[in-house]
MIFI-436019 format. One line per 5 residues: number of its first residue (from 0); their letters; for each residue x, y, z of N, C-alpha, C, CB. Coordinates in steps of 0.1 Angstrom, whole numbers. Glycine has a CB too. Example, Ala and Ser with C-alpha at 12.3 -4.5 7.8 and 13.67 -1.06 7.14 Angstrom:
BEGIN
0	AS	132/-57/78/123/-45/78/132/-33/78/113/-45/90 ~ 128/-22/71/137/-11/71/129/0/79/141/-6/57
***
This chain:
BEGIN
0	XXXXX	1009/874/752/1001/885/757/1005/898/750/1003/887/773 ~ 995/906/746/998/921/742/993/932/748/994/924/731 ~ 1007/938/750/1009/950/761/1010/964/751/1026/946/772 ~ 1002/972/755/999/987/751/1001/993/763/984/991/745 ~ 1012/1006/763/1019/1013/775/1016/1028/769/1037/1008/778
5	XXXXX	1007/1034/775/1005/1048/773/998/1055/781/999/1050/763 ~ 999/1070/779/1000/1079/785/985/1089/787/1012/1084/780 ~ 978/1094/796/967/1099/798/969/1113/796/962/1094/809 ~ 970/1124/788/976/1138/785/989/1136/795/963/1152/791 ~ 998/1129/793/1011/1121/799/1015/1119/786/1009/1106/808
10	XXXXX	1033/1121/784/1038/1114/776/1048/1109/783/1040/1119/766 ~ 1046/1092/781/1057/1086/784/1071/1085/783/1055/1080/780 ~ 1076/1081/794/1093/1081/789/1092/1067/788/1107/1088/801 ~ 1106/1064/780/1110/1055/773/1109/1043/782/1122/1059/768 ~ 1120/1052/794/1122/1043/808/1116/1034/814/1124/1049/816
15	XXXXX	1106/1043/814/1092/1038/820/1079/1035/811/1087/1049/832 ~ 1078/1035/801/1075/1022/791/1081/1006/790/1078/1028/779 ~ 1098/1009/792/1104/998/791/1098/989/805/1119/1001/790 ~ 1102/997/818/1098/988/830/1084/981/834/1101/996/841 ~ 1074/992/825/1057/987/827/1060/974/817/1042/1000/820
20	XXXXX	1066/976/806/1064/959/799/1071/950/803/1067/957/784 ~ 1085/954/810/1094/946/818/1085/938/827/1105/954/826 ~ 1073/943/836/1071/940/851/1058/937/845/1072/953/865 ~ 1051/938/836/1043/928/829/1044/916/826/1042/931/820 ~ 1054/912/822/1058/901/817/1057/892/825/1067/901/812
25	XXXXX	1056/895/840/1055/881/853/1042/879/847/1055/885/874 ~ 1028/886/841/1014/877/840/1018/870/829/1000/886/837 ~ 1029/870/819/1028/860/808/1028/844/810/1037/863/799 ~ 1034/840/823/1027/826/823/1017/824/834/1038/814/823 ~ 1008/832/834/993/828/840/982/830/824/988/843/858
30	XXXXX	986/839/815/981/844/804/982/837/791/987/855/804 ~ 978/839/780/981/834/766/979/846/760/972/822/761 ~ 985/841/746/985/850/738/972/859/735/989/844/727 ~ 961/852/734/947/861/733/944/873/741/936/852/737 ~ 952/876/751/950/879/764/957/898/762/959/866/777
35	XXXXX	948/907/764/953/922/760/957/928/776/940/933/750 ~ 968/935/773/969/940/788/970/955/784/982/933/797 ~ 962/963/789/970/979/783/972/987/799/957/994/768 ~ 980/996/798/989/1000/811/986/1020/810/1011/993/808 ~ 976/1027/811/973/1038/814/984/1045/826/960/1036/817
40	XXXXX	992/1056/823/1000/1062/831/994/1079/831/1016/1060/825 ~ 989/1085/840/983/1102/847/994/1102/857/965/1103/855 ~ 990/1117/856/998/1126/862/984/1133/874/1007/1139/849 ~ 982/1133/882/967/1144/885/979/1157/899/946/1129/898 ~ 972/1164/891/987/1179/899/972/1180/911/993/1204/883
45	XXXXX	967/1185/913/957/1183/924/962/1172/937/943/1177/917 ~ 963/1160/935/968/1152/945/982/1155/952/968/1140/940 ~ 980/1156/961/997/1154/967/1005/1144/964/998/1152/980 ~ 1020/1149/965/1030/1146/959/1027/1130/961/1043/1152/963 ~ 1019/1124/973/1027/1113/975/1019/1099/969/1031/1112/991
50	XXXXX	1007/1106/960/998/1097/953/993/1106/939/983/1092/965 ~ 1001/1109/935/997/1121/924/1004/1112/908/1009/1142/928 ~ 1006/1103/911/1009/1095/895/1003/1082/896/1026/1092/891 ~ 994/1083/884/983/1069/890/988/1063/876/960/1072/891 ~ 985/1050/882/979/1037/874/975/1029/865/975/1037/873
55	XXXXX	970/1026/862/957/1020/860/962/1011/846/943/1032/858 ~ 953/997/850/961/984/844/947/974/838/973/973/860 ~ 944/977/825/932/963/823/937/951/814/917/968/816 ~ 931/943/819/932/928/814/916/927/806/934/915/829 ~ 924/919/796/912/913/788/917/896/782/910/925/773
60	XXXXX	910/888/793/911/874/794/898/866/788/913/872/810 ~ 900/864/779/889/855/773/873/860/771/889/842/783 ~ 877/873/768/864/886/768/863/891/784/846/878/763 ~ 865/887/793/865/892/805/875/904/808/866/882/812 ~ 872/911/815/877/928/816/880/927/832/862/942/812
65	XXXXX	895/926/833/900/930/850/906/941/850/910/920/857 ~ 903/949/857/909/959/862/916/966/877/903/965/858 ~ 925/973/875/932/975/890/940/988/887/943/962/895 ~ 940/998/898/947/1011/900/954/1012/908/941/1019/902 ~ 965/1020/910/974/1025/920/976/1037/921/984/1020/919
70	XXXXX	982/1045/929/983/1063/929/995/1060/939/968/1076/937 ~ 1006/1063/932/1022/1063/943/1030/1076/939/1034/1048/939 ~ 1037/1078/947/1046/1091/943/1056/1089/927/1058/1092/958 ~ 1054/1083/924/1063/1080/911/1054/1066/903/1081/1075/916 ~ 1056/1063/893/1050/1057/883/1057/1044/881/1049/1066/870
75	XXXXX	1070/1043/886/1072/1030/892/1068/1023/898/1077/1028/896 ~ 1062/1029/912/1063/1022/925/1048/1022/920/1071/1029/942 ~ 1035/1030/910/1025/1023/913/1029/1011/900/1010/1031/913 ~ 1037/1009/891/1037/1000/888/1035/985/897/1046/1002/882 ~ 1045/986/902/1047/977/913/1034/970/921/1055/985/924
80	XXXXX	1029/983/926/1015/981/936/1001/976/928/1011/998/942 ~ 999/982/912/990/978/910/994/960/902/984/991/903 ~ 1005/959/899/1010/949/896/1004/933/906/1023/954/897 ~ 1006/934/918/1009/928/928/992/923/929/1018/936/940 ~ 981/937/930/971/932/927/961/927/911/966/939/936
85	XXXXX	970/931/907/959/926/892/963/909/887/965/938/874 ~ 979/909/894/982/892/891/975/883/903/1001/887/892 ~ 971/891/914/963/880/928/948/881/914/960/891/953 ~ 940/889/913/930/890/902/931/878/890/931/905/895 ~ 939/877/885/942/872/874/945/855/876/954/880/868
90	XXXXX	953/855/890/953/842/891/936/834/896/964/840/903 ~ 933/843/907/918/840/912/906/834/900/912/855/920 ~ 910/843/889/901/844/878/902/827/865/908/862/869 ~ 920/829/871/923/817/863/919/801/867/936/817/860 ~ 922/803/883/915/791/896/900/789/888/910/799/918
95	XXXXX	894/802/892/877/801/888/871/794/876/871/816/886 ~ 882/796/862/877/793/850/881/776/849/884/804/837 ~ 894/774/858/898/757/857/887/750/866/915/752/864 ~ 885/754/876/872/752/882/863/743/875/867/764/883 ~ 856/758/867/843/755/865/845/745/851/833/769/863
100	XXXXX	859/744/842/860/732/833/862/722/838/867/732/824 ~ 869/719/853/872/706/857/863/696/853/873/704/870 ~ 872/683/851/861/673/847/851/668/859/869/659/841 ~ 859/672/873/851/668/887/839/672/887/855/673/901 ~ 841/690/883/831/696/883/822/697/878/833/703/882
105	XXXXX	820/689/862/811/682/851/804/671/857/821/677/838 ~ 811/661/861/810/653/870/800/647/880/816/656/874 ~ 808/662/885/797/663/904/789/674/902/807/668/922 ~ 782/679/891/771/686/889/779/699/895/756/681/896 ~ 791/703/890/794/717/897/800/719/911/782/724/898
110	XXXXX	799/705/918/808/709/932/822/697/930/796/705/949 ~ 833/703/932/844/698/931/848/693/946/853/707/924 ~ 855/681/947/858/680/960/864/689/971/863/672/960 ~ 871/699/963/874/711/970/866/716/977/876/720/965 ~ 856/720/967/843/728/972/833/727/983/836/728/964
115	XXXXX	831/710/978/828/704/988/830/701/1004/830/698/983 ~ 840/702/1004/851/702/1015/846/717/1023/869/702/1008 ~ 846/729/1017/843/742/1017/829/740/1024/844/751/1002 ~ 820/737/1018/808/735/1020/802/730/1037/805/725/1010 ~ 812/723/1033/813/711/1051/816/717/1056/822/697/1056
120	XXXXX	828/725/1057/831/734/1065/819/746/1072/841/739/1059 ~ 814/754/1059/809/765/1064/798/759/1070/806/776/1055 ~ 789/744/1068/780/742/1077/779/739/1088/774/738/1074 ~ 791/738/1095/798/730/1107/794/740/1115/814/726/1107 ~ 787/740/1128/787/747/1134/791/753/1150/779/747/1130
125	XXXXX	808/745/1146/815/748/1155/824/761/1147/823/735/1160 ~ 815/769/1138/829/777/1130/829/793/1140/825/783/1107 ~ 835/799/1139/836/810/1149/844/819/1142/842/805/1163 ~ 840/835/1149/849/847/1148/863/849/1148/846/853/1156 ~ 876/847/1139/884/844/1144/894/856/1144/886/832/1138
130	XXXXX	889/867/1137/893/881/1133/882/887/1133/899/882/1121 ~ 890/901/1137/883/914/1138/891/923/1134/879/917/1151 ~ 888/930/1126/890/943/1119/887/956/1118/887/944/1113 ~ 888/967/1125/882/982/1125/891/993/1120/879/987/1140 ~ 883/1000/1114/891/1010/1106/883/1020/1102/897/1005/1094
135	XXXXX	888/1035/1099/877/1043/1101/873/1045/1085/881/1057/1111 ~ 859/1051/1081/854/1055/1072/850/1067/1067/847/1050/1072 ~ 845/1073/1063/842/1093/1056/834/1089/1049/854/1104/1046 ~ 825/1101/1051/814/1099/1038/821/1100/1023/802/1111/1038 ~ 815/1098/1014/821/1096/1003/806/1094/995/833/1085/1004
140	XXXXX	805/1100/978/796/1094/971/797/1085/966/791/1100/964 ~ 791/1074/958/788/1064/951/802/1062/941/773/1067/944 ~ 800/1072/929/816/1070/921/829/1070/930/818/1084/909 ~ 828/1075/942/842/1075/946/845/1067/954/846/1085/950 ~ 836/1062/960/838/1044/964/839/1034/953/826/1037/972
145	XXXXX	834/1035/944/835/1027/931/854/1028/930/824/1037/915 ~ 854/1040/924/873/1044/925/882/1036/935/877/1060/931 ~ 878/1040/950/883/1036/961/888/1022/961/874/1038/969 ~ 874/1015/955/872/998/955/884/996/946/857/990/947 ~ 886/1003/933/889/995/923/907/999/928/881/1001/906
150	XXXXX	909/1007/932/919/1017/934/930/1005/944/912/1032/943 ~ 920/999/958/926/989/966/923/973/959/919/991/982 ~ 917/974/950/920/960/944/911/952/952/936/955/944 ~ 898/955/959/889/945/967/877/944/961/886/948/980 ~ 870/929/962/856/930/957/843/938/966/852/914/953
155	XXXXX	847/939/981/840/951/986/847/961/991/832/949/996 ~ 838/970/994/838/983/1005/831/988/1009/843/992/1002 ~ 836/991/1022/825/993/1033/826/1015/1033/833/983/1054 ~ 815/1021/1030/814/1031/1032/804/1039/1036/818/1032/1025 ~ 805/1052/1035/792/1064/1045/787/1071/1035/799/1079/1059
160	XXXXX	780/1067/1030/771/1075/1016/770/1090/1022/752/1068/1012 ~ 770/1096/1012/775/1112/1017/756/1116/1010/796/1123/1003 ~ 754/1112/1004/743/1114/997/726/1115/1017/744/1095/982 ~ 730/1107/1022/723/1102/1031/728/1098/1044/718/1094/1027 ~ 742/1096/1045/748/1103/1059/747/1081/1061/733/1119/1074
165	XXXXX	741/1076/1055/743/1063/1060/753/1053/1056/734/1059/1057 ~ 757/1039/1062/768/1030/1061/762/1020/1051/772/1024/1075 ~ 770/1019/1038/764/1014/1025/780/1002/1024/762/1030/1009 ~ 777/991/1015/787/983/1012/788/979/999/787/973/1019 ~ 796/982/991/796/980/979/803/970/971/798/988/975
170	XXXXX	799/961/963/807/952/958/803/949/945/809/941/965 ~ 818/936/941/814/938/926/809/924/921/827/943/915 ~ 794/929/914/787/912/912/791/904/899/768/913/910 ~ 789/891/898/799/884/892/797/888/878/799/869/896 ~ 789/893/870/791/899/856/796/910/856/781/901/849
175	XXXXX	803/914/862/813/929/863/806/940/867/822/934/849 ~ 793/944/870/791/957/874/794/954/891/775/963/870 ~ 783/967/895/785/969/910/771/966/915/790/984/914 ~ 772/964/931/757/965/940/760/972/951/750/950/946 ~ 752/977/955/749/983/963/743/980/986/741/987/951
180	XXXXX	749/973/989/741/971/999/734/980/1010/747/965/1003 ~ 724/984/1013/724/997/1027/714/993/1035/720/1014/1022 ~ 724/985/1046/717/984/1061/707/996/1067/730/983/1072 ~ 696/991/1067/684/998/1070/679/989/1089/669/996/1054 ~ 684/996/1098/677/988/1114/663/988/1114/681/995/1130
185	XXXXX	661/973/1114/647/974/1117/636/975/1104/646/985/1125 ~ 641/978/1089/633/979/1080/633/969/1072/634/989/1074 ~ 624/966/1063/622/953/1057/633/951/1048/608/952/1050 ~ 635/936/1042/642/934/1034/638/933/1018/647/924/1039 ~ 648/941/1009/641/941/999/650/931/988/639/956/996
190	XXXXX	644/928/978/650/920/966/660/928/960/639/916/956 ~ 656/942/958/670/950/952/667/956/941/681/941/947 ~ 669/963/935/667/973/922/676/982/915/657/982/923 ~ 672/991/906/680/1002/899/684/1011/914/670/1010/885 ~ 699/1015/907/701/1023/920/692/1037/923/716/1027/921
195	XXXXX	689/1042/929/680/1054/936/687/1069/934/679/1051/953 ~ 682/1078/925/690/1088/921/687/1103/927/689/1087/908 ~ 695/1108/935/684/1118/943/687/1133/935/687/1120/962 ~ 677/1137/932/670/1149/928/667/1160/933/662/1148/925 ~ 674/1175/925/671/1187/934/657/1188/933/677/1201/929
200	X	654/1198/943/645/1206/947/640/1212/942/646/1210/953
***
């Protein structure tokens, strides 16, 4: 794997060059050599102290582009954080690609007995609510849930479009961009389109 450790109008210390390729090196046996990793380190003086040194970590796996962010009080500790989720990413990514080469999977037209199994399950319809989750939300626009997402390392998020005061969910569709979801009560369902750009007056 090849690791590029630099700095965003940041210049690196040595120290912490050494530890980002040190704490890299746990992806080298999920990885191969083909595989680019570069390690972006900012400073943003605007943020408070206790998320004001970000991030930001991409993978390039077999042409595929993963990415993941962190904002911690020091450039260690988002080492650490964004670390923890770009290797859960990277493994998921690596499941997905053995997957879809399994010979089962060739096989059984694409469903592996795993999957299978998965399948049974979700059609069973003894399955039930088994968790519940609440947490609060803020409006926010479009790019900064985009951030948000990428920032907590999830393929959704649930947020309050600032644009329209409404509850939107965003996630990321399987060729790497984004969608858009926005629960409308009571209005029809649509197939989906270019996102909707609103315009002064």
């Amino acid at each position: 794997m090849r690791t590029i450790v630099k700095g965003k109008n940041y210049e690196v210390p040595e120290r912490i060059r050494d530890y980002a390729e040190r704490k890299l090196g746990r992806l080298e046996r999920l990885l191969d050599d083909r595989t680019d990793a570069t390690v972006e380190l900012s400073v943003e003086q605007h943020r408070s102290i206790h998320d004001s040194h970000i991030v930001d970590v991409t993978l390039v796996i077999d042409g595929q582009t993963l990415r993941s962010s962190a904002a911690a009080p020091t450039h260690k500790a988002g080492i650490d954080t964004v670390l923890d989720k770009i290797e859960r990413r990277a493994v998921n990514f690596r499941e997905t690609t053995r997957v879809r080469k399994s010979p089962e999977t060739v096989r059984g037209g694409g469903l592996t007995a795993a999957a299978g199994a998965a399948a049974q399950e979700a059609e069973d319809p003894r399955g039930r609510i088994v968790k519940v989750k609440r947490f609060s939300i803020e409006p926010m626009f479009e790019e900064d849930a985009v951030a948000r997402m990428e920032e907590l390392g999830h393929s959704f998020f649930v947020f309050v479009n600032a644009e329209n005061e409404r509850i939107a969910i965003l996630y990321r569709r399987s060729e790497g961009d984004y969608g858009l979801i926005e629960p409308v009560l009571g209005g029809n369902y649509t197939k989906g389109g270019p996102p909707r750009r609103s315009t002064a007056n």
